[in-house]
Biopython code that builds the backbone (N, CA, C, O; Angstrom):
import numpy as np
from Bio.PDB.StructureBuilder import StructureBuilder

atoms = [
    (1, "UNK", "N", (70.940, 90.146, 41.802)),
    (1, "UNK", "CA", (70.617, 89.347, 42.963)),
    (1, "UNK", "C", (71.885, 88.951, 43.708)),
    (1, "UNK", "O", (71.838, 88.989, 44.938)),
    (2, "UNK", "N", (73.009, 88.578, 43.112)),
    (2, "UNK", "CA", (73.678, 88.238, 43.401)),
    (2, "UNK", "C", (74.716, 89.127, 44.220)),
    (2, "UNK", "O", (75.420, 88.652, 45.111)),
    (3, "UNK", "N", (74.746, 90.605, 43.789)),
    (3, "UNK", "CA", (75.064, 91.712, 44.306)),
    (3, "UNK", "C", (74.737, 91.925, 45.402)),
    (3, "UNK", "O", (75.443, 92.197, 46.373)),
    (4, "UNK", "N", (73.368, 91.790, 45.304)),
    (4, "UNK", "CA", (72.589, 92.178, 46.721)),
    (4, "UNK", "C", (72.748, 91.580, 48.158)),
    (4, "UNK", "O", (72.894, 92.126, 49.251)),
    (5, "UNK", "N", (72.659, 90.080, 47.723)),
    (5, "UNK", "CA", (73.148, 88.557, 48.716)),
    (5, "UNK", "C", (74.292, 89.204, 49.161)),
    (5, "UNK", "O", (74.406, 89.388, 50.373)),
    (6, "UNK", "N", (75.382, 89.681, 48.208)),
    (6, "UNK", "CA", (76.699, 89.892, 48.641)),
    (6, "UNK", "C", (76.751, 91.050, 49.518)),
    (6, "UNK", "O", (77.220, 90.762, 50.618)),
    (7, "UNK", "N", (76.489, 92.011, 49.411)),
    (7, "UNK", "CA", (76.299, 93.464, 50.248)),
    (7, "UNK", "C", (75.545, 92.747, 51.919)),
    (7, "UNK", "O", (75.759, 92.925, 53.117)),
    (8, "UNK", "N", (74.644, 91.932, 51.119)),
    (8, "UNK", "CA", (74.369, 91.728, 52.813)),
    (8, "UNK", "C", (75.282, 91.112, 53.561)),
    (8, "UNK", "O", (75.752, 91.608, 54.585)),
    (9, "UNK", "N", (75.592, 89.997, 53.101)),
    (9, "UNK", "CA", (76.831, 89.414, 53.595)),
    (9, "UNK", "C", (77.614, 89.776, 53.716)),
    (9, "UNK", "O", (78.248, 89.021, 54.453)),
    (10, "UNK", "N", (78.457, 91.013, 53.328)),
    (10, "UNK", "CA", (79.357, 91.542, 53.749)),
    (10, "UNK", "C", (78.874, 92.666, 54.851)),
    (10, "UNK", "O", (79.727, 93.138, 55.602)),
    (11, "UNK", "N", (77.416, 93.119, 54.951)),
    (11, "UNK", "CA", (77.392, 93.845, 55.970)),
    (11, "UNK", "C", (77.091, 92.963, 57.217)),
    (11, "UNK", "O", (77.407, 93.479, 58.289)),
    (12, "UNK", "N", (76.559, 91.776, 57.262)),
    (12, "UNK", "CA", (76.360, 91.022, 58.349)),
    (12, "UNK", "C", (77.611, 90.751, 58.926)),
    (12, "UNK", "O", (77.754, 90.944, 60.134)),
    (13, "UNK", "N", (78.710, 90.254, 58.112)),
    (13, "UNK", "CA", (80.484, 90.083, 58.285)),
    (13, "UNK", "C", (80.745, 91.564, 58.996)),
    (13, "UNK", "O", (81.153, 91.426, 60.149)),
    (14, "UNK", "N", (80.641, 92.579, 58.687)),
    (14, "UNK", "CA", (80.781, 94.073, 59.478)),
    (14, "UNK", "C", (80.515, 94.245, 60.488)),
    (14, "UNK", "O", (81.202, 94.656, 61.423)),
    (15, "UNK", "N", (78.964, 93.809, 60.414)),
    (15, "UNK", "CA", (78.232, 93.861, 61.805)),
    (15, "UNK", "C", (78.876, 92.812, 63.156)),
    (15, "UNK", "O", (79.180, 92.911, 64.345)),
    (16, "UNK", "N", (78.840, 91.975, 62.255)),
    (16, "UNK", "CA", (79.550, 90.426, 63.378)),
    (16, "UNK", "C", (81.464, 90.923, 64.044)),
    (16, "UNK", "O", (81.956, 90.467, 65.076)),
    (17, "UNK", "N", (82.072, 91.788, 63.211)),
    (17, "UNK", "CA", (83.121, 91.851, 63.699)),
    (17, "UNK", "C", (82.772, 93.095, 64.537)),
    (17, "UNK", "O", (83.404, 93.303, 65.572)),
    (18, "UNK", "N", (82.090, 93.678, 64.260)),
    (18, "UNK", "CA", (82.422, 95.247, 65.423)),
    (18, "UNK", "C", (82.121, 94.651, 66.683)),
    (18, "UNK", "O", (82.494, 94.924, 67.823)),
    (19, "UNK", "N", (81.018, 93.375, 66.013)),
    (19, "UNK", "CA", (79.651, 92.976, 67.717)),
    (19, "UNK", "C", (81.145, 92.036, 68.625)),
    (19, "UNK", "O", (81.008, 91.770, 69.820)),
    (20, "UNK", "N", (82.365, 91.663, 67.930)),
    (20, "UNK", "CA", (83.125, 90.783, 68.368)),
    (20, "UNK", "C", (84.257, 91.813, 68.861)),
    (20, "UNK", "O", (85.188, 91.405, 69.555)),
    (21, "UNK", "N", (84.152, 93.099, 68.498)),
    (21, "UNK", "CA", (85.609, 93.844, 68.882)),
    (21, "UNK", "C", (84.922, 94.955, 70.013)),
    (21, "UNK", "O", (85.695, 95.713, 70.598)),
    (22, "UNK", "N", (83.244, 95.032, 70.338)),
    (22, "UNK", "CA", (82.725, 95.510, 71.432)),
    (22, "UNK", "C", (82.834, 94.544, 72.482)),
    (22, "UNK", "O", (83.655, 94.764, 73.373)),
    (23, "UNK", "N", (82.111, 93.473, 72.519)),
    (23, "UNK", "CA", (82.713, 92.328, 73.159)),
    (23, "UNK", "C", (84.225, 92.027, 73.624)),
    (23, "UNK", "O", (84.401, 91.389, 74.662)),
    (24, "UNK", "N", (85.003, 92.352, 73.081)),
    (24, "UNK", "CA", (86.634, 91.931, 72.860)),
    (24, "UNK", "C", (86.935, 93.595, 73.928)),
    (24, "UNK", "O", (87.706, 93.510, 74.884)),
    (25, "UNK", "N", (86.464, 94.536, 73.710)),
    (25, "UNK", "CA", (86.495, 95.494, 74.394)),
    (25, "UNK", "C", (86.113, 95.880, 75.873)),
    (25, "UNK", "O", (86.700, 96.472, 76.779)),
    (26, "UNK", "N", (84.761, 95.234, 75.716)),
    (26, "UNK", "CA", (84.125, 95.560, 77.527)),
    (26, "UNK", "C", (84.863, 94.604, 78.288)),
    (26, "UNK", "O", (84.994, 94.870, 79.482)),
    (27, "UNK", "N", (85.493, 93.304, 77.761)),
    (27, "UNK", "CA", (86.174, 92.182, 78.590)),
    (27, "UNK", "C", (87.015, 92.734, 79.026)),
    (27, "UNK", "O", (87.292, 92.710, 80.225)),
    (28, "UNK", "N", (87.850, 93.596, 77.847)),
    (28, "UNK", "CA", (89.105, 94.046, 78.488)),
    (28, "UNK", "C", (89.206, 95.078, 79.677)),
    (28, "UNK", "O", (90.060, 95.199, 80.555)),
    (29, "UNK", "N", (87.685, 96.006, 79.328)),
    (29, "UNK", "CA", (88.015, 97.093, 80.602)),
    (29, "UNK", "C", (87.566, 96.269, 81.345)),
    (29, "UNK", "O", (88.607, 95.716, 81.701)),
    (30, "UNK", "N", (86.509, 95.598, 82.024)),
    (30, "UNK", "CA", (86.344, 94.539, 83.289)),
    (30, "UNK", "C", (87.776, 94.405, 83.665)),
    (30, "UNK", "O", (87.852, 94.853, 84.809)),
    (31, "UNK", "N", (88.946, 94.011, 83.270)),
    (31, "UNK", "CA", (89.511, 93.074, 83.760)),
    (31, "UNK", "C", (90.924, 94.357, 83.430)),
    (31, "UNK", "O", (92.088, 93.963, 83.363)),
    (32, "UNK", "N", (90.584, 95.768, 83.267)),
    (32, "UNK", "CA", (91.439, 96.261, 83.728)),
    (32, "UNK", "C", (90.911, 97.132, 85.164)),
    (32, "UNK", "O", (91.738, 97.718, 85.863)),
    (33, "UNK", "N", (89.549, 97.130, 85.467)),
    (33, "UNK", "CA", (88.908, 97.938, 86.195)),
    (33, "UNK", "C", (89.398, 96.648, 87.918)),
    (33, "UNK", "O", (89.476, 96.988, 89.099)),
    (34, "UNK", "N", (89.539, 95.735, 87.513)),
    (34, "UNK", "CA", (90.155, 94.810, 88.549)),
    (34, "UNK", "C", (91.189, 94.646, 88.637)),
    (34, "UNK", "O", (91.731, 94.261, 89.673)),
    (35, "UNK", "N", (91.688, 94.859, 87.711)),
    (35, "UNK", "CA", (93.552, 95.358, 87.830)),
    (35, "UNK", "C", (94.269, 96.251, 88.344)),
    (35, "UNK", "O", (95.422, 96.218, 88.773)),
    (36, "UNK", "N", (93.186, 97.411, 88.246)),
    (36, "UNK", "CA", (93.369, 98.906, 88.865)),
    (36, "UNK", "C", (93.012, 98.933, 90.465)),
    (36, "UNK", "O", (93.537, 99.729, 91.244)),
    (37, "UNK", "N", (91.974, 97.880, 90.869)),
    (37, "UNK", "CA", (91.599, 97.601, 91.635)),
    (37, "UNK", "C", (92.890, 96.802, 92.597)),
    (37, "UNK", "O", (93.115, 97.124, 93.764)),
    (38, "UNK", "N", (93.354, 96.149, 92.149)),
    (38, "UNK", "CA", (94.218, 94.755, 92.831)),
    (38, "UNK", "C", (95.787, 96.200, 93.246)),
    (38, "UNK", "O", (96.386, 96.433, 94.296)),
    (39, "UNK", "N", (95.897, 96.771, 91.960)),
    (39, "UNK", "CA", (96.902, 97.752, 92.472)),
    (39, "UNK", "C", (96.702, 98.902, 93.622)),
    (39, "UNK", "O", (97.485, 99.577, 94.289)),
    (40, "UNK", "N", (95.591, 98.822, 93.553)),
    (40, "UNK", "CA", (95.424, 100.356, 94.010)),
    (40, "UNK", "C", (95.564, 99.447, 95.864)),
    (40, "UNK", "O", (96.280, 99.952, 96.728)),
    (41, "UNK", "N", (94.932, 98.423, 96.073)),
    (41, "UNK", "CA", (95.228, 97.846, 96.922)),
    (41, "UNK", "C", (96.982, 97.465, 97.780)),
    (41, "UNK", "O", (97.324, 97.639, 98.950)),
    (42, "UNK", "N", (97.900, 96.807, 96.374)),
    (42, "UNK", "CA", (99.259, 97.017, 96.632)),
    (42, "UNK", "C", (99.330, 98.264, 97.309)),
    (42, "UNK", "O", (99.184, 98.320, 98.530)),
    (43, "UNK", "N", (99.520, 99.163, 96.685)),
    (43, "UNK", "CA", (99.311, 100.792, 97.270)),
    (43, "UNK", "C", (99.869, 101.010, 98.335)),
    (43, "UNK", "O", (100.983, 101.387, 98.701)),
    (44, "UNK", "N", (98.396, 100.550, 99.047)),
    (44, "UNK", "CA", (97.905, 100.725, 99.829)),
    (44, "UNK", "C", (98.578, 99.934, 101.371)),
    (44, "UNK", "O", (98.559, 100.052, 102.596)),
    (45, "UNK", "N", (99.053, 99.221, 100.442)),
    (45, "UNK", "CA", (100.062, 98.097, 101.318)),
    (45, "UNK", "C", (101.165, 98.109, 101.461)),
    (45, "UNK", "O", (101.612, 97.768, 102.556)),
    (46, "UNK", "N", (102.093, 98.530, 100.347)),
    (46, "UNK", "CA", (103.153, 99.274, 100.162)),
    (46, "UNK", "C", (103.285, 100.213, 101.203)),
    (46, "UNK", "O", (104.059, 100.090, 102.152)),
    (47, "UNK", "N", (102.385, 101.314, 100.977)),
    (47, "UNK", "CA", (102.174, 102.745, 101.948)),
    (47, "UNK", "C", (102.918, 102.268, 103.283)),
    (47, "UNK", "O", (104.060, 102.398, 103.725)),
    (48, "UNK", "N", (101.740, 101.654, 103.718)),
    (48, "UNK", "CA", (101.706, 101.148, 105.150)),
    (48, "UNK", "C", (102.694, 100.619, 105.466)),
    (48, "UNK", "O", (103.257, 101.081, 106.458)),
    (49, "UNK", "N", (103.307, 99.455, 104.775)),
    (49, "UNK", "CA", (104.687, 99.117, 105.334)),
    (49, "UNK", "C", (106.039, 100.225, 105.288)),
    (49, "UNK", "O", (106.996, 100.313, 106.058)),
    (50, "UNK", "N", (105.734, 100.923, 104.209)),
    (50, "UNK", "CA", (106.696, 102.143, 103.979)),
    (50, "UNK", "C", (106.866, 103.165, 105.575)),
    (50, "UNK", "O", (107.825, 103.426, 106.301)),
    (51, "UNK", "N", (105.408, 103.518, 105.598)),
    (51, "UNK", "CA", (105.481, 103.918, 107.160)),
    (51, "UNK", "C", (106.033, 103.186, 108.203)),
    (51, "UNK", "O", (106.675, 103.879, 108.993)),
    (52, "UNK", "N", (105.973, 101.840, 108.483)),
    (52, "UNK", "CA", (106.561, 101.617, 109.472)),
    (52, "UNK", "C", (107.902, 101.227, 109.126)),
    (52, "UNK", "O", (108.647, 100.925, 110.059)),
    (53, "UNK", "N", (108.389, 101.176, 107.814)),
    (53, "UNK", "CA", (110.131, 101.230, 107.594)),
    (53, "UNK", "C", (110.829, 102.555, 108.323)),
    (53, "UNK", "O", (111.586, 102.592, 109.293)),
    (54, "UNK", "N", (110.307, 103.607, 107.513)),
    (54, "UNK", "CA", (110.283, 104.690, 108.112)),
    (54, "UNK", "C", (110.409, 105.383, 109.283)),
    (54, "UNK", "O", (111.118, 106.347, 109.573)),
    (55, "UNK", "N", (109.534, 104.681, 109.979)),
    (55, "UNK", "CA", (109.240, 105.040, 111.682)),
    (55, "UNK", "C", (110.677, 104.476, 112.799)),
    (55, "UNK", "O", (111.183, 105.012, 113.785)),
    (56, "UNK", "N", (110.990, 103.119, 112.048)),
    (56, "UNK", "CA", (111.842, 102.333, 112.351)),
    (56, "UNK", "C", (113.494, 103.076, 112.258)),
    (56, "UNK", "O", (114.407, 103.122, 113.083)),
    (57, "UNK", "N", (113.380, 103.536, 111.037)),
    (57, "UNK", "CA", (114.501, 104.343, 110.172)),
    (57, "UNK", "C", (115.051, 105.524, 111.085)),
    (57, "UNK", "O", (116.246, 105.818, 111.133)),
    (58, "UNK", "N", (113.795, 106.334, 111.987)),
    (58, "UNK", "CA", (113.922, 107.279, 112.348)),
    (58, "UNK", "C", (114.323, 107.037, 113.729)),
    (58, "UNK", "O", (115.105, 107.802, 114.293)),
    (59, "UNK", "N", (113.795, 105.949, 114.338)),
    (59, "UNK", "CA", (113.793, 105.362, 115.799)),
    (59, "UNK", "C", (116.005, 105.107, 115.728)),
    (59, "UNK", "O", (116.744, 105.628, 116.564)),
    (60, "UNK", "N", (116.388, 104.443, 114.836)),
    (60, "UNK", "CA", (117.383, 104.282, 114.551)),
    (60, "UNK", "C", (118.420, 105.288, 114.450)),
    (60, "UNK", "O", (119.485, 105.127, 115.047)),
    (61, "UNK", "N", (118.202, 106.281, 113.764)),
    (61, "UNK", "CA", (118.897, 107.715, 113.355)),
    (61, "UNK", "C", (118.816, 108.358, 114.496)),
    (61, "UNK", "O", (119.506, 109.370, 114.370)),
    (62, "UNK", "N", (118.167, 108.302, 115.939)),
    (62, "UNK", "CA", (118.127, 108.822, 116.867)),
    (62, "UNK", "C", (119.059, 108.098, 117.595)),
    (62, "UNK", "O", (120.099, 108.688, 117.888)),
    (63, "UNK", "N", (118.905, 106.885, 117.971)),
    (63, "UNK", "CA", (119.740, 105.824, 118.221)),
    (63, "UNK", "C", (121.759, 106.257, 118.209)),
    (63, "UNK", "O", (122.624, 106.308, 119.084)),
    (64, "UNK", "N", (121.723, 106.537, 116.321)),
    (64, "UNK", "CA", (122.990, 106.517, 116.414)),
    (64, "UNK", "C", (123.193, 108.124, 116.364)),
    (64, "UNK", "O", (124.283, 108.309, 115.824)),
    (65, "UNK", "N", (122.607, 109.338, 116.696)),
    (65, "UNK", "CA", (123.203, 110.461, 116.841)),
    (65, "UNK", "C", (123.088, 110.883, 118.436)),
    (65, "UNK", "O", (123.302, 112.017, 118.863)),
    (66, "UNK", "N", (122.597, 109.412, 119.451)),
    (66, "UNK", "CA", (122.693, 109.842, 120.751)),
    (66, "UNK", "C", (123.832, 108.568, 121.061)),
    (66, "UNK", "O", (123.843, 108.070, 122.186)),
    (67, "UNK", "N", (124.567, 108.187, 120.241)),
    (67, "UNK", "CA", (125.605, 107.349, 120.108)),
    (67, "UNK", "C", (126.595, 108.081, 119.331)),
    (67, "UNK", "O", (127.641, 107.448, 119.188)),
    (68, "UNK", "N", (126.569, 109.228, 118.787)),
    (68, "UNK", "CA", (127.367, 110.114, 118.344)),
    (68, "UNK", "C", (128.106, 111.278, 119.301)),
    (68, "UNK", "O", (129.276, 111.655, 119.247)),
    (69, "UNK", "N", (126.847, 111.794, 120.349)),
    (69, "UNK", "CA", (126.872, 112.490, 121.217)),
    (69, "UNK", "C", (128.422, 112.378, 121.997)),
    (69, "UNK", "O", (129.119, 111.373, 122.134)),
    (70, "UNK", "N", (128.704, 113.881, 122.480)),
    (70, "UNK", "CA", (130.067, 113.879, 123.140)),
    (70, "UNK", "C", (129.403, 113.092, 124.366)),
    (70, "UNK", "O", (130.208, 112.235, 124.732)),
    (71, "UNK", "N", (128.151, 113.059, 125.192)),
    (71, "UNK", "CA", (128.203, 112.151, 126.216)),
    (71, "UNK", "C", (128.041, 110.485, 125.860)),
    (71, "UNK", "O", (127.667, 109.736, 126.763)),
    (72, "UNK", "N", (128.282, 110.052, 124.770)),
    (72, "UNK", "CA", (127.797, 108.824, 124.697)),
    (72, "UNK", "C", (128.607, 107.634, 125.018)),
    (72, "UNK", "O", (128.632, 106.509, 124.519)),
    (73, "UNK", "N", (129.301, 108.209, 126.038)),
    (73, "UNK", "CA", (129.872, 106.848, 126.632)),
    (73, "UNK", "C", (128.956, 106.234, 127.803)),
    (73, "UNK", "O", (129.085, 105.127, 128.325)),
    (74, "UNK", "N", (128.045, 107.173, 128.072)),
    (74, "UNK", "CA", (126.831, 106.979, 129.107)),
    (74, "UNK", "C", (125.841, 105.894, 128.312)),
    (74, "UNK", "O", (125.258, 104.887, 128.716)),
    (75, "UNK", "N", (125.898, 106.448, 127.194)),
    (75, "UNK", "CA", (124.616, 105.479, 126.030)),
    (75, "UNK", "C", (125.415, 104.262, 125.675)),
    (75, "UNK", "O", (124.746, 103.243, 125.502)),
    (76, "UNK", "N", (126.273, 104.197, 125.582)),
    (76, "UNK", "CA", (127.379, 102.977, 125.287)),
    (76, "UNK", "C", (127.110, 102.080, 126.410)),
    (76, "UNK", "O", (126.480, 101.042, 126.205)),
    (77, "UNK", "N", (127.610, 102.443, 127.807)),
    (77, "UNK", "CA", (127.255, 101.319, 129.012)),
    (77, "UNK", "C", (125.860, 101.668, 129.143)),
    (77, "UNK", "O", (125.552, 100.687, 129.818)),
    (78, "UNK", "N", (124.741, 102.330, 129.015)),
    (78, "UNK", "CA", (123.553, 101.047, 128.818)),
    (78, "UNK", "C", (123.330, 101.007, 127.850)),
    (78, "UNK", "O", (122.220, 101.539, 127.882)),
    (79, "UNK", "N", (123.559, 100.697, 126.525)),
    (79, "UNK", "CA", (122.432, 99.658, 125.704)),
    (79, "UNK", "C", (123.290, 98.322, 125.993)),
    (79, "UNK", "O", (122.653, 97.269, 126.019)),
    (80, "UNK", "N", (125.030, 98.266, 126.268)),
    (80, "UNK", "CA", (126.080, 97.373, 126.710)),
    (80, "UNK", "C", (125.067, 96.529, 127.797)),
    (80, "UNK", "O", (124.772, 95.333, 127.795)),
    (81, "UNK", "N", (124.738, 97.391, 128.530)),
    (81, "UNK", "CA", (123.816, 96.825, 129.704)),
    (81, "UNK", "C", (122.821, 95.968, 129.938)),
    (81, "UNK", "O", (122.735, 94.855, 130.458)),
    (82, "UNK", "N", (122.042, 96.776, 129.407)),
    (82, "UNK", "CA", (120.699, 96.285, 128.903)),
    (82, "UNK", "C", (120.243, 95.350, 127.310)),
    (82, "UNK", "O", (119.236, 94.714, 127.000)),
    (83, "UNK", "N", (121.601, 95.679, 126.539)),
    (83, "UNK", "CA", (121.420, 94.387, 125.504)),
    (83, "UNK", "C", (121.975, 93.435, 125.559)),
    (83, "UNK", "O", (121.275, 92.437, 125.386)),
    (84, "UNK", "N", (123.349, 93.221, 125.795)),
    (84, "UNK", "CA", (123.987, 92.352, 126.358)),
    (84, "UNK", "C", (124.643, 92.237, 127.728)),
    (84, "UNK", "O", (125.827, 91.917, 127.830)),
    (85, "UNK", "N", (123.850, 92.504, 128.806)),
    (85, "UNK", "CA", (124.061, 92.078, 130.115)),
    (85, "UNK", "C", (125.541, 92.245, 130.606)),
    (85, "UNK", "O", (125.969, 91.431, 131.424)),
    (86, "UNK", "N", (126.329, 93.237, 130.160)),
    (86, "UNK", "CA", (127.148, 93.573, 130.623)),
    (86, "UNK", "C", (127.657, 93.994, 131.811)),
    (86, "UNK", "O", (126.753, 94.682, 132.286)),
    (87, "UNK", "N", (128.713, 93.988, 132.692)),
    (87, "UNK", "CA", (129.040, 94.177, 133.762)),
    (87, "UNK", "C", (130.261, 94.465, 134.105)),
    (87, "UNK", "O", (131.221, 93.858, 133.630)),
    (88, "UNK", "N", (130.345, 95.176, 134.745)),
    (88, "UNK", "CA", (131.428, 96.100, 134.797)),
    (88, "UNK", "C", (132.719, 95.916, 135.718)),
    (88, "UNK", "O", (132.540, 95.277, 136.755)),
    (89, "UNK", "N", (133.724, 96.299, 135.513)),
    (89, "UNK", "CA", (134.840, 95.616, 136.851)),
    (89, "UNK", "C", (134.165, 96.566, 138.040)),
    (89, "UNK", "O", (133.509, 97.606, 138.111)),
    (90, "UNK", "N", (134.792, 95.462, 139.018)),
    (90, "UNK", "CA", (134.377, 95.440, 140.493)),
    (90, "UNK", "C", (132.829, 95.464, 140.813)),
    (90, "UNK", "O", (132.462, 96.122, 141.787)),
    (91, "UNK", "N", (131.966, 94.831, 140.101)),
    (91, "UNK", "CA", (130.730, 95.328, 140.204)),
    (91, "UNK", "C", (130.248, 93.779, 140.060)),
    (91, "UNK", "O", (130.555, 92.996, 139.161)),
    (92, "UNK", "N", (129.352, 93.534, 141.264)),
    (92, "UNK", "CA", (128.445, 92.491, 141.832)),
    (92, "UNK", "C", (126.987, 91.960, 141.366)),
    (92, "UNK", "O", (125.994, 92.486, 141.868)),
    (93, "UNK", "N", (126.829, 90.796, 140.296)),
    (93, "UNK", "CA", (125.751, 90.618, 139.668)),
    (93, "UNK", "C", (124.938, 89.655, 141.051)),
    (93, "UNK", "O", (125.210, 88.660, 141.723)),
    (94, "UNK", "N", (123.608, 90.846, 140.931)),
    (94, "UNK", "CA", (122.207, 89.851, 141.584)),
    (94, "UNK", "C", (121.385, 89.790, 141.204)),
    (94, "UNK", "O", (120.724, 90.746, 140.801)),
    (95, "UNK", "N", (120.932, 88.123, 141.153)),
    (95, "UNK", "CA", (119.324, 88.294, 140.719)),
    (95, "UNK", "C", (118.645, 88.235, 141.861)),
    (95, "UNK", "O", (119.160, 87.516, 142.717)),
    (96, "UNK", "N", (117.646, 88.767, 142.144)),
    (96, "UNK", "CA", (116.933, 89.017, 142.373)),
    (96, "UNK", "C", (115.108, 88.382, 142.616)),
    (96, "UNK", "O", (114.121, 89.073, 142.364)),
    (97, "UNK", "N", (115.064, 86.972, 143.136)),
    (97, "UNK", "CA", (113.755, 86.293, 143.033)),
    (97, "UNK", "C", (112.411, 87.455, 143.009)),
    (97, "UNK", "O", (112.263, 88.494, 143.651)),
    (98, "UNK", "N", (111.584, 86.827, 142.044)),
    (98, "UNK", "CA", (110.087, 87.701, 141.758)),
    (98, "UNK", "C", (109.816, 87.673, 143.285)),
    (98, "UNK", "O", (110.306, 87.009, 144.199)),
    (99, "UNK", "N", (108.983, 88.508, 143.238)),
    (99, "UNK", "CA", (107.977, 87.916, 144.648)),
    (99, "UNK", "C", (106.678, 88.036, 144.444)),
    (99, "UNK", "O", (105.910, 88.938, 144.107)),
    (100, "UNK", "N", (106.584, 86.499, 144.831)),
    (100, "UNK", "CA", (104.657, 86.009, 144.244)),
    (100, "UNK", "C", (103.819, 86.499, 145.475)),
    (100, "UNK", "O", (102.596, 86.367, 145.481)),
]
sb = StructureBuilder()
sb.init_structure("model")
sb.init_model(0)
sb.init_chain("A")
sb.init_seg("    ")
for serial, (resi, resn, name, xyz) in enumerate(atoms, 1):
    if name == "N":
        sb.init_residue(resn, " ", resi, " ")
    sb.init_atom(name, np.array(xyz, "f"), 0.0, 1.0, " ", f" {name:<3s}", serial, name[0])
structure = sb.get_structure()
């Protein structure tokens, strides 16, 4: 009898840990299936800013190989110009009123 009690009890103890390490299991994929989720999103966000680093990167590299250029003393007085309002000897600044 006493055998018997015991076998069960040790198979109920069997049963109770697998039912606790299936449990212990599906939690974990849930909460990697939202993990995979949350990354795949980064990604996705990453990507996108990567592209416009990129775009930027390239806008730039054009920039300085038409600032490389044997004519780029032409590109020199205007961005001089047009970024910092430069002006040139003998040369007459006007503004110019809108007209409403």
């Amino acid at each position: 009898m006493i055998k018997k009690s015991f076998v069960y009890l040790m198979l109920l103890a069997v049963a109770a840990v697998l039912l606790l390490v299936n449990l212990y299991l599906w939690h974990l994929e849930r909460n990697t299936q939202h993990r995979i989720a949350d990354l795949q999103q980064q990604v996705g966000l990453h990507l996108r800013e990567n592209k416009q680093l990129n775009d930027r990167n390239d806008a730039l590299r054009i920039d300085v190989e038409n600032l490389r250029s044997p004519d780029s003393y032409y590109s020199y007085e205007e961005k001089a110009r047009e970024d910092y309002g430069m002006i040139g000897k003998n040369e007459t600044y006007f503004v110019l009123p809108d007209s409403e």
